[in-house]
LUMGU-22802 format. One line per field, with one value per residue: x, y, z of N, C-alpha, C, CB in turn. Coordinates in nm, 3 decimals, decimal comma. Glycine has a CB too. Layout:
n.px	[X  ...];
n.py	[Y  ...];
n.pz	[Z  ...];
ca.px	[X  ...];
ca.py	[Y  ...];
ca.pz	[Z  ...];
c.px	[X  ...];
c.py	[Y  ...];
c.pz	[Z  ...];
cb.px	[X  ...];
cb.py	[Y  ...];
cb.pz	[Z  ...];
***
This chain:
n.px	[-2,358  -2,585  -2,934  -2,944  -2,692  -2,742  -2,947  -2,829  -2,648  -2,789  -2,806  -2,579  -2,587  -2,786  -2,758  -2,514  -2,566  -2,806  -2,827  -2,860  -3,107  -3,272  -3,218  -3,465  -3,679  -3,794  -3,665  -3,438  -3,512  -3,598  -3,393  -3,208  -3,343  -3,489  -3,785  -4,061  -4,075  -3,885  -3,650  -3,770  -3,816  -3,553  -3,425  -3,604  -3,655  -3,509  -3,280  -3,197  -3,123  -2,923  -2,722  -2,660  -2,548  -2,297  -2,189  -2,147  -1,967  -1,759  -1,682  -1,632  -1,445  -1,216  -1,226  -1,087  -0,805  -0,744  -0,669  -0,400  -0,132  0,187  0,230  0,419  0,659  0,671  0,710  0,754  0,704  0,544  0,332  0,244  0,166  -0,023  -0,241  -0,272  -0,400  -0,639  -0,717  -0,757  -0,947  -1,183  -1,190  -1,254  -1,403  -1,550  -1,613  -1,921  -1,963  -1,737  -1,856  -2,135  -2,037  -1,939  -2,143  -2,257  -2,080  -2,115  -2,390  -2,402  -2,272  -2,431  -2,641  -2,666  -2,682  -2,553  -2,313  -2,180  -2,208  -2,025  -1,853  -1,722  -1,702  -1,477  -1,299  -1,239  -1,170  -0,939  -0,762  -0,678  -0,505  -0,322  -0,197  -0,084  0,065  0,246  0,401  0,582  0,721  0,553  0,374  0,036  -0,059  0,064  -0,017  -0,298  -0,322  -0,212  -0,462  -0,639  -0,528  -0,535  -0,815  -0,870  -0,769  -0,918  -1,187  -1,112  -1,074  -1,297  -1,481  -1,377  -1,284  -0,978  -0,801  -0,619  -0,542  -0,288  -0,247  0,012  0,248  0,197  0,147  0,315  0,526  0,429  0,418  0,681  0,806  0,679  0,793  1,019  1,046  1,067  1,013  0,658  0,637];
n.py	[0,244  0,052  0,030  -0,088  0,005  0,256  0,280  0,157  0,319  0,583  0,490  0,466  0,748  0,784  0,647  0,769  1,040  1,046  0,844  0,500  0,454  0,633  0,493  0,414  0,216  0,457  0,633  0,635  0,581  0,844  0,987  0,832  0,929  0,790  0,565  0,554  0,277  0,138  0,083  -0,121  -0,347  -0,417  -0,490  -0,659  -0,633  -0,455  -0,591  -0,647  -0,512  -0,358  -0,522  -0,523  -0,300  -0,302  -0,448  -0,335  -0,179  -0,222  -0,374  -0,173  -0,028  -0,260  -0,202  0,076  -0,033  -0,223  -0,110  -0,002  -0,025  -0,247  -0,365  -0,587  -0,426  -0,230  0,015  0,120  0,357  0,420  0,235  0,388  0,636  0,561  0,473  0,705  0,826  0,762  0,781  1,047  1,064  0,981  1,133  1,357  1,406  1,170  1,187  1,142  0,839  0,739  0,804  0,677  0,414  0,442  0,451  0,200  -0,005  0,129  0,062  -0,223  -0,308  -0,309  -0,482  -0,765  -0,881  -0,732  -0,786  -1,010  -0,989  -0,758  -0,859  -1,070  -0,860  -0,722  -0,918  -0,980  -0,713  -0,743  -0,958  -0,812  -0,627  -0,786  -0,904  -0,650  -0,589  -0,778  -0,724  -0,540  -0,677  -0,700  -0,876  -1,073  -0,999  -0,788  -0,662  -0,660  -0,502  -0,253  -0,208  -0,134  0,060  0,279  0,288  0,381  0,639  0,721  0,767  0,889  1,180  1,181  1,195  1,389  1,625  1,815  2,056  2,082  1,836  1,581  1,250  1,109  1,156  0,976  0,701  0,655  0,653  0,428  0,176  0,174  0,099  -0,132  -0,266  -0,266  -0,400  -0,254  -0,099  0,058  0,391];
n.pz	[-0,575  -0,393  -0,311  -0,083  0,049  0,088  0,260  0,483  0,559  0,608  0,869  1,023  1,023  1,178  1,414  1,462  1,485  1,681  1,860  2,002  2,060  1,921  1,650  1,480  1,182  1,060  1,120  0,987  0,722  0,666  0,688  0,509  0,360  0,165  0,022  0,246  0,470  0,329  0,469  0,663  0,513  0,393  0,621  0,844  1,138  1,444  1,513  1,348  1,147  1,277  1,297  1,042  1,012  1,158  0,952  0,753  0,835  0,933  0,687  0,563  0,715  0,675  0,399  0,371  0,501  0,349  0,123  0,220  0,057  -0,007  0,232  0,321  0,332  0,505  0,754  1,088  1,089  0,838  0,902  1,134  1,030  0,874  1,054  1,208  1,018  1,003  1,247  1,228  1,038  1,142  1,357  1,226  0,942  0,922  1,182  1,250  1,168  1,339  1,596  1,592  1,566  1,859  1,991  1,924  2,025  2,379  2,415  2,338  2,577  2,785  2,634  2,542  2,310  2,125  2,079  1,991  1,693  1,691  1,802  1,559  1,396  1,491  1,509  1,238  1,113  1,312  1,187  0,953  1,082  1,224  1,016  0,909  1,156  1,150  0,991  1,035  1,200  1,466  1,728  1,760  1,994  2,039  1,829  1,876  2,075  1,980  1,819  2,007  2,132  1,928  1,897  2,193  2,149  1,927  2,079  2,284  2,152  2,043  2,256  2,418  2,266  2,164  2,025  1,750  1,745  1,707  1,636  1,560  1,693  1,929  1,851  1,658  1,871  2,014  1,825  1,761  2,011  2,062  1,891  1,918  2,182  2,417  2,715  2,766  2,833];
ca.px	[-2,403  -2,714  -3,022  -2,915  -2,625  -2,834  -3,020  -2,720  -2,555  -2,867  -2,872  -2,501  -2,592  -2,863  -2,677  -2,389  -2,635  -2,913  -2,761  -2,907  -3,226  -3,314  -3,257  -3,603  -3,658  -3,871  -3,531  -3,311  -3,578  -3,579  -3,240  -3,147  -3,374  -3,557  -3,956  -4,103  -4,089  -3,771  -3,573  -3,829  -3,818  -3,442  -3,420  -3,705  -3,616  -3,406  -3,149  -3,133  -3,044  -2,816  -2,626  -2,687  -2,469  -2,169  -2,124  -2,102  -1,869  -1,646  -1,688  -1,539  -1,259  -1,171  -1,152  -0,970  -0,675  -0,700  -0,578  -0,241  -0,081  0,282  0,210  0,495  0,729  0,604  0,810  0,668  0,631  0,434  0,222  0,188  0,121  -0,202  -0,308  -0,310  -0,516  -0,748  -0,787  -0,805  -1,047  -1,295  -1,234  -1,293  -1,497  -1,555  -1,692  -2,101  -1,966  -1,714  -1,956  -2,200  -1,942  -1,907  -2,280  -2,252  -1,994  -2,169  -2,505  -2,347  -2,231  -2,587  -2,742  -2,544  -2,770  -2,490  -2,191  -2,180  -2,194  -1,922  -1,727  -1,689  -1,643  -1,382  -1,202  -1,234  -1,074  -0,790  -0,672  -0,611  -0,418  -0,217  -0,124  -0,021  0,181  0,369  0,523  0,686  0,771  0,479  0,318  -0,106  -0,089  0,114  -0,139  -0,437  -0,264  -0,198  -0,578  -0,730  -0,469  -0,616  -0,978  -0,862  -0,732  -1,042  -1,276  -1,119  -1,114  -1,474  -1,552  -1,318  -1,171  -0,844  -0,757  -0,554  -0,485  -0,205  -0,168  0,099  0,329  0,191  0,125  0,484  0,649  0,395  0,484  0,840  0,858  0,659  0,839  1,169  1,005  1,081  0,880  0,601  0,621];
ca.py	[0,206  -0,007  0,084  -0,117  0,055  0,361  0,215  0,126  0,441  0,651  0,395  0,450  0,855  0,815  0,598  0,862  1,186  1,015  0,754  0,386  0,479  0,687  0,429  0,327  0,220  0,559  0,757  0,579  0,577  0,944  0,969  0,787  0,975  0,686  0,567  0,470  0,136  0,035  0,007  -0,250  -0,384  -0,475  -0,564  -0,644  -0,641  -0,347  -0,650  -0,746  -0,327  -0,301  -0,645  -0,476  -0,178  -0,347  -0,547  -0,228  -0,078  -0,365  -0,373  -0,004  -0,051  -0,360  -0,139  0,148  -0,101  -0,286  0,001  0,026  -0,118  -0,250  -0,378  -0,628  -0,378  -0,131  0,048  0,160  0,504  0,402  0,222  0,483  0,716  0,521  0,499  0,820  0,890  0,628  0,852  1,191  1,047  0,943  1,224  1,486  1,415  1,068  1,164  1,052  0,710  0,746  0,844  0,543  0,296  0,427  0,416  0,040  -0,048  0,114  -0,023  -0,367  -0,374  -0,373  -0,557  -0,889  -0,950  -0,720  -0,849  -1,143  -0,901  -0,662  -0,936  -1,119  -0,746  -0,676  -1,048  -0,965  -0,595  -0,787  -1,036  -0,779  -0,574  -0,875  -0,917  -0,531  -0,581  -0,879  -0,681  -0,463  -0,729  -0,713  -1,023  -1,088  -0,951  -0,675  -0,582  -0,619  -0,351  -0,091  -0,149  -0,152  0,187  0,338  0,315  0,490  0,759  0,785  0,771  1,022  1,282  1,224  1,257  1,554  1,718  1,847  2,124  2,069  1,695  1,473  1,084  1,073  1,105  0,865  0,626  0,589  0,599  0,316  0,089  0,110  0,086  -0,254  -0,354  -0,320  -0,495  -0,143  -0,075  0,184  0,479];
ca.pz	[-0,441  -0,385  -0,211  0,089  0,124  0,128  0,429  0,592  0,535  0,636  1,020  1,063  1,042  1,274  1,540  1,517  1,536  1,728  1,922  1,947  2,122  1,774  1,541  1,395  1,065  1,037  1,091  0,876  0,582  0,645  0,690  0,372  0,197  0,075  0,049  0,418  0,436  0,220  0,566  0,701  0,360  0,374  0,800  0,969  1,300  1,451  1,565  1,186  1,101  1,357  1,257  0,898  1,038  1,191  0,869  0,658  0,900  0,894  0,518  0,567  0,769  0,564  0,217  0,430  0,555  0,197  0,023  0,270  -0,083  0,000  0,358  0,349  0,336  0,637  0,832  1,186  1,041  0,775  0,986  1,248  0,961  0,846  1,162  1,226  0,916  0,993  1,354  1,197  0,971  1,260  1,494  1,136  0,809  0,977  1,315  1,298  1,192  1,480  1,735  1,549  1,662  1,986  2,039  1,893  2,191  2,478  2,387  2,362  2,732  2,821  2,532  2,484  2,140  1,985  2,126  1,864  1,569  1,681  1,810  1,423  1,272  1,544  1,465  1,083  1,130  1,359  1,106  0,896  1,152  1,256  0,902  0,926  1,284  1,193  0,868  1,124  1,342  1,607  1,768  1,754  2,128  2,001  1,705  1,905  2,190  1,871  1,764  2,089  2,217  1,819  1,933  2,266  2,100  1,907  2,175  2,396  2,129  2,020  2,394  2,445  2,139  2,139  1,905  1,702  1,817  1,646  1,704  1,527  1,777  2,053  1,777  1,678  2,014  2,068  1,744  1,789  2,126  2,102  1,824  2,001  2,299  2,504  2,785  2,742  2,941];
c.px	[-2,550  -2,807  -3,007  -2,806  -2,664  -2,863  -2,907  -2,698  -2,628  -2,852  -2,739  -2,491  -2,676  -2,807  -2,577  -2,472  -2,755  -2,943  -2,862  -3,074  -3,307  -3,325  -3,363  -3,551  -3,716  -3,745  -3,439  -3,402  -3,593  -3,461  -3,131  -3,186  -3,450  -3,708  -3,986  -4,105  -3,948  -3,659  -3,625  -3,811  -3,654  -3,359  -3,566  -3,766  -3,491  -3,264  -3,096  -3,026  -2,946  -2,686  -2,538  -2,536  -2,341  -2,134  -2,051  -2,009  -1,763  -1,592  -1,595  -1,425  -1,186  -1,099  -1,057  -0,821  -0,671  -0,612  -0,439  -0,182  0,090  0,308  0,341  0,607  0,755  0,706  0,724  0,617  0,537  0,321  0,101  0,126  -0,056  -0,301  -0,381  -0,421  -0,612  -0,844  -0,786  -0,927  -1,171  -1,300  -1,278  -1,418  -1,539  -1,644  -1,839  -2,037  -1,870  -1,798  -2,091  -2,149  -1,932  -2,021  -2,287  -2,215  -1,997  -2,280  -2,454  -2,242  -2,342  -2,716  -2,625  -2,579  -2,635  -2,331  -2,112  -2,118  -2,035  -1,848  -1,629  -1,631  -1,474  -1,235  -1,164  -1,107  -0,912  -0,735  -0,602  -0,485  -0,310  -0,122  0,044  0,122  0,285  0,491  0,616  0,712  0,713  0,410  0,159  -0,092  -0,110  -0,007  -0,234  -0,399  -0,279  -0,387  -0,662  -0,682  -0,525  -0,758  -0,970  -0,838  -0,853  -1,148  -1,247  -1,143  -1,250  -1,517  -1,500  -1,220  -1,090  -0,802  -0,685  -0,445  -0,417  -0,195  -0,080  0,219  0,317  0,194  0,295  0,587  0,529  0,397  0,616  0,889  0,845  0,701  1,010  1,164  1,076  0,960  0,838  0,619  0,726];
c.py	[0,169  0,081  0,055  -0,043  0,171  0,342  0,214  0,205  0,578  0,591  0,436  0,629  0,916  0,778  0,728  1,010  1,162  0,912  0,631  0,379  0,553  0,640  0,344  0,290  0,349  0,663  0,730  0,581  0,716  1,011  0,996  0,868  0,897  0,623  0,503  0,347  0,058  0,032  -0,101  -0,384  -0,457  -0,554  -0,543  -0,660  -0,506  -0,440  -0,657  -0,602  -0,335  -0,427  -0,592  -0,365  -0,211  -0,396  -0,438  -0,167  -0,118  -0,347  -0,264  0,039  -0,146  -0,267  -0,022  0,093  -0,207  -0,212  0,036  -0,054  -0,157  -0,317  -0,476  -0,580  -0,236  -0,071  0,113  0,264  0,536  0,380  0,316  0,583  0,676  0,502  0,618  0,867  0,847  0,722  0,975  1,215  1,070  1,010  1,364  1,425  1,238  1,050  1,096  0,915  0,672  0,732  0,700  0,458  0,311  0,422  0,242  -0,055  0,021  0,037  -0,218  -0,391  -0,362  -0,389  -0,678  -0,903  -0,862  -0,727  -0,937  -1,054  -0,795  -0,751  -1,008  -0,996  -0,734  -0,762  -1,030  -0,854  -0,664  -0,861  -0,952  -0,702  -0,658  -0,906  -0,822  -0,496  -0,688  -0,864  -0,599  -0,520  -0,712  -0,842  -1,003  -1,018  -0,808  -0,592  -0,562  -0,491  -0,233  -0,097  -0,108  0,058  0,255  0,338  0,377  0,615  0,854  0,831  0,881  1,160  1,323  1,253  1,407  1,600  1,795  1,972  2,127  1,914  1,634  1,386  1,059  1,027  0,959  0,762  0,563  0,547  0,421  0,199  0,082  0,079  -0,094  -0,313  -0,386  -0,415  -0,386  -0,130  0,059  0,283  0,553];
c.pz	[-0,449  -0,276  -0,042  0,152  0,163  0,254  0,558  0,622  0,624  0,835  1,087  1,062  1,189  1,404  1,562  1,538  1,674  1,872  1,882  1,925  1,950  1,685  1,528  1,247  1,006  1,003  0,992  0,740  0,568  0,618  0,518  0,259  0,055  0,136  0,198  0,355  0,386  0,374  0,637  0,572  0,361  0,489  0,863  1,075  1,313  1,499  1,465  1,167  1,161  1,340  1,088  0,945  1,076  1,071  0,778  0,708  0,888  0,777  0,459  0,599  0,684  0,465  0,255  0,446  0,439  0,120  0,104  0,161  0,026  0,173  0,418  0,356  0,398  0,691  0,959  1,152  0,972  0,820  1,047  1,152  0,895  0,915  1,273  1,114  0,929  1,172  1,327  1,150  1,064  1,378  1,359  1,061  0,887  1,110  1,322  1,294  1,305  1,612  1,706  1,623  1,802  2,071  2,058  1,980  2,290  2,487  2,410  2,533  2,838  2,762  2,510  2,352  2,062  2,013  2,048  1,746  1,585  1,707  1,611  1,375  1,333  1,495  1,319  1,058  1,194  1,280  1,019  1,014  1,198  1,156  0,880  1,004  1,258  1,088  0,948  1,238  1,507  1,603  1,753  1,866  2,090  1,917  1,784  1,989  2,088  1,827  1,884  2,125  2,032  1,884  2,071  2,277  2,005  1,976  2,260  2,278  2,030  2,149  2,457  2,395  2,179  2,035  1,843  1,689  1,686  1,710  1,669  1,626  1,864  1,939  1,759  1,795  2,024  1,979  1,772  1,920  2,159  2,021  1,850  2,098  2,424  2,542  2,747  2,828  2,998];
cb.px	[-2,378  -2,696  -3,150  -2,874  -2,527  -2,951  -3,076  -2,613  -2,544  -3,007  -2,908  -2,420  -2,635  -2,982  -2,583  -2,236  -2,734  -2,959  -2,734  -2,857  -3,198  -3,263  -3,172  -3,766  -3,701  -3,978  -3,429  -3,236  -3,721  -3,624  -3,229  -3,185  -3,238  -3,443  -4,048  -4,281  -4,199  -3,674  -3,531  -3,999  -3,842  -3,377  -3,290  -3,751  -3,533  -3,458  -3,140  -3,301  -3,115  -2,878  -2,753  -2,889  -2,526  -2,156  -2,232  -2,191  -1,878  -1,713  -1,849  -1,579  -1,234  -1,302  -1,299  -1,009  -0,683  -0,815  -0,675  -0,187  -0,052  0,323  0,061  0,488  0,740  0,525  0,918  0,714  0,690  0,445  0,276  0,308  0,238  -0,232  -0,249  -0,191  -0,509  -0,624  -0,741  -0,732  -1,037  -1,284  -1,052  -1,159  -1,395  -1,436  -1,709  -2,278  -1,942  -1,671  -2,050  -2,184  -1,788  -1,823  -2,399  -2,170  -1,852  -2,184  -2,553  -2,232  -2,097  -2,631  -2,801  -2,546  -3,012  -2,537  -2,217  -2,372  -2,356  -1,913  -1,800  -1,812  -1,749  -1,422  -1,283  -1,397  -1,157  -0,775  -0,736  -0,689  -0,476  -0,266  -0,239  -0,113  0,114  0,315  0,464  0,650  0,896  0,369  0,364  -0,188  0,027  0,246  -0,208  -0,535  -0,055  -0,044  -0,652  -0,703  -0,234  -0,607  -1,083  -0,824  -0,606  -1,087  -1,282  -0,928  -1,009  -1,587  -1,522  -1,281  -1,228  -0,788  -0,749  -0,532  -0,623  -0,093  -0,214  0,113  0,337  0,038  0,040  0,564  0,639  0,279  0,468  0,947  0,778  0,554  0,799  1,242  1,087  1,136  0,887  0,483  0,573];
cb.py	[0,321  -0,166  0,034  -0,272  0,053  0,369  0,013  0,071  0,475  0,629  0,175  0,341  0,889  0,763  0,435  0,876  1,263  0,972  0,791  0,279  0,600  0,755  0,373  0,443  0,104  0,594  0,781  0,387  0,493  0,976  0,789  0,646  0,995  0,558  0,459  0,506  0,131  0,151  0,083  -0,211  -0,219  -0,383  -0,462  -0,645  -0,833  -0,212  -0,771  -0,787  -0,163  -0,272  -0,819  -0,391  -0,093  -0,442  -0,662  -0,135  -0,045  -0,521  -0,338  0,084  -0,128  -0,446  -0,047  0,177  -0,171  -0,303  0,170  -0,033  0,023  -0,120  -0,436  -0,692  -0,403  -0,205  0,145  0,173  0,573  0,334  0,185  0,555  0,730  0,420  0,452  0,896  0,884  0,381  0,836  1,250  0,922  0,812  1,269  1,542  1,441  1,044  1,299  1,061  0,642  0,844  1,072  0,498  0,294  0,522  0,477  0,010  -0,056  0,209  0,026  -0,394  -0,292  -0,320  -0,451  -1,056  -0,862  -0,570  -0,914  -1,221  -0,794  -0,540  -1,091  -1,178  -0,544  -0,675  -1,204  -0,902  -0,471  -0,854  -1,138  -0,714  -0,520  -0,988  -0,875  -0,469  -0,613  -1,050  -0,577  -0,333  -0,671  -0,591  -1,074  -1,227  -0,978  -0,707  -0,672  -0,740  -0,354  -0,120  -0,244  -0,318  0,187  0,252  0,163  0,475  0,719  0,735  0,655  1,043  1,322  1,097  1,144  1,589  1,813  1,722  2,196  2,171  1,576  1,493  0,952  1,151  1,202  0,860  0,693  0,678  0,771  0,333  0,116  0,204  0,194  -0,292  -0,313  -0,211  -0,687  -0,021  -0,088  0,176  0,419];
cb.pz	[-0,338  -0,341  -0,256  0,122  0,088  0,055  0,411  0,583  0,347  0,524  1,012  1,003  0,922  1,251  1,509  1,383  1,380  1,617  2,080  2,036  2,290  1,724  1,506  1,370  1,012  1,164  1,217  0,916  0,564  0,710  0,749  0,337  0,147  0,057  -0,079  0,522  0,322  0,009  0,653  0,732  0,238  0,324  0,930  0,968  1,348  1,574  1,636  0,988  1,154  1,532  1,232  0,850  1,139  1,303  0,787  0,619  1,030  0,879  0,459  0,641  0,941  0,487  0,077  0,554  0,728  0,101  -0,006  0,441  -0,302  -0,052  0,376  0,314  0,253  0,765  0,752  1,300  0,983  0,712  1,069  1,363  0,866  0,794  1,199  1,232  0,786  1,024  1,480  1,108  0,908  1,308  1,659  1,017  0,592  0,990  1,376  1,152  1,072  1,488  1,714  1,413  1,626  2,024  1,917  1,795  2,199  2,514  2,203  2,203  2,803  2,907  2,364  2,557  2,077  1,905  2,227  1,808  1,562  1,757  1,931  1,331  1,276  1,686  1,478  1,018  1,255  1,479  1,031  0,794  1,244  1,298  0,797  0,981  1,448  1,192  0,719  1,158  1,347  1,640  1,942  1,747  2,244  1,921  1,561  1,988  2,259  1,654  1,667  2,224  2,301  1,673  1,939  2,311  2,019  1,851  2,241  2,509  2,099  1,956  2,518  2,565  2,039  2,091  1,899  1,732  1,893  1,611  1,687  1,454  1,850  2,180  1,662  1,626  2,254  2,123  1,619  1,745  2,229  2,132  1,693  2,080  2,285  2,454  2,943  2,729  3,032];
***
């Protein structure tokens, strides 16, 4: 791992402990654990860092939903099963960069400057997911609904944990239901 990802890595700790308002380059060079300066040094602008931060996150989800090996041959369960890991991940050992992201998309509904940036990561993340939904016979609509109802599931239990919370369930009733074309509910 490079120094930048350092940087990155250190910005996407601070956003998730610190929120947006916290990220300097002062915190993230502390953060990282690396010499003052080397986060100005690699963005210098906090729009550049914070562009810097969606890409790596992206970059993250990407190599997460790369490794589903066998994808053409899915079964909803499977699915629902990686999806669930993908939200255990980010409500457990995962949470700061959870709570990062969810800093990333409040901030961006009153900052348009990062609207752009999450939009491309978000489009990037959905191709693959469409890839994902159409091995089990879901439509682009369909996929985006399972990623959009996944990031609701994350969001509520970073905002109000659950003990012992499983998605599993809702997850599957809500792949097969839309891959039958059964109503939800």
């Amino acid at each position: 791992m490079g120094r930048r990802h350092e940087v990155l890595d250190g910005a996407i700790e601070v956003l998730g402990t610190l929120g947006l308002r916290g990220l300097t380059h002062r915190a993230v060079d502390s953060t990282a654990g690396v010499p003052a300066g080397t986060t100005s040094n690699y963005f210098r602008s906090r729009a550049a860092l914070v562009r810097g931060v969606v890409d790596r996150m992206v970059e993250e989800d990407l190599a997460f939903w790369a490794a589903f090996d066998g994808v053409e041959e899915s079964t909803p369960g499977e699915v629902a099963e990686r999806l669930a890991e993908f939200v255990r991940w980010s409500i457990g050992a995962g949470r700061v960069r959870g709570v990062a992201r969810l800093n990333l998309f409040a901030a961006a509904s009153v900052e348009p400057d990062l609207r752009e940036p999450l939009r491309r990561g978000r489009r990037a993340v959905e191709e693959v997911g469409e890839k994902i939904g159409a091995a089990i016979g879901l439509g682009i609509t369909e996929s985006a609904l399972v990623m959009d109802a996944t990031d609701a599931l994350i969001t509520r239990q970073l905002a109000m944990p659950t003990d012992g919370y499983d998605p599993m369930p809702a997850l599957l009733v809500l792949l097969t239901r839309l891959r039958r074309g059964s109503p939800i509910g």
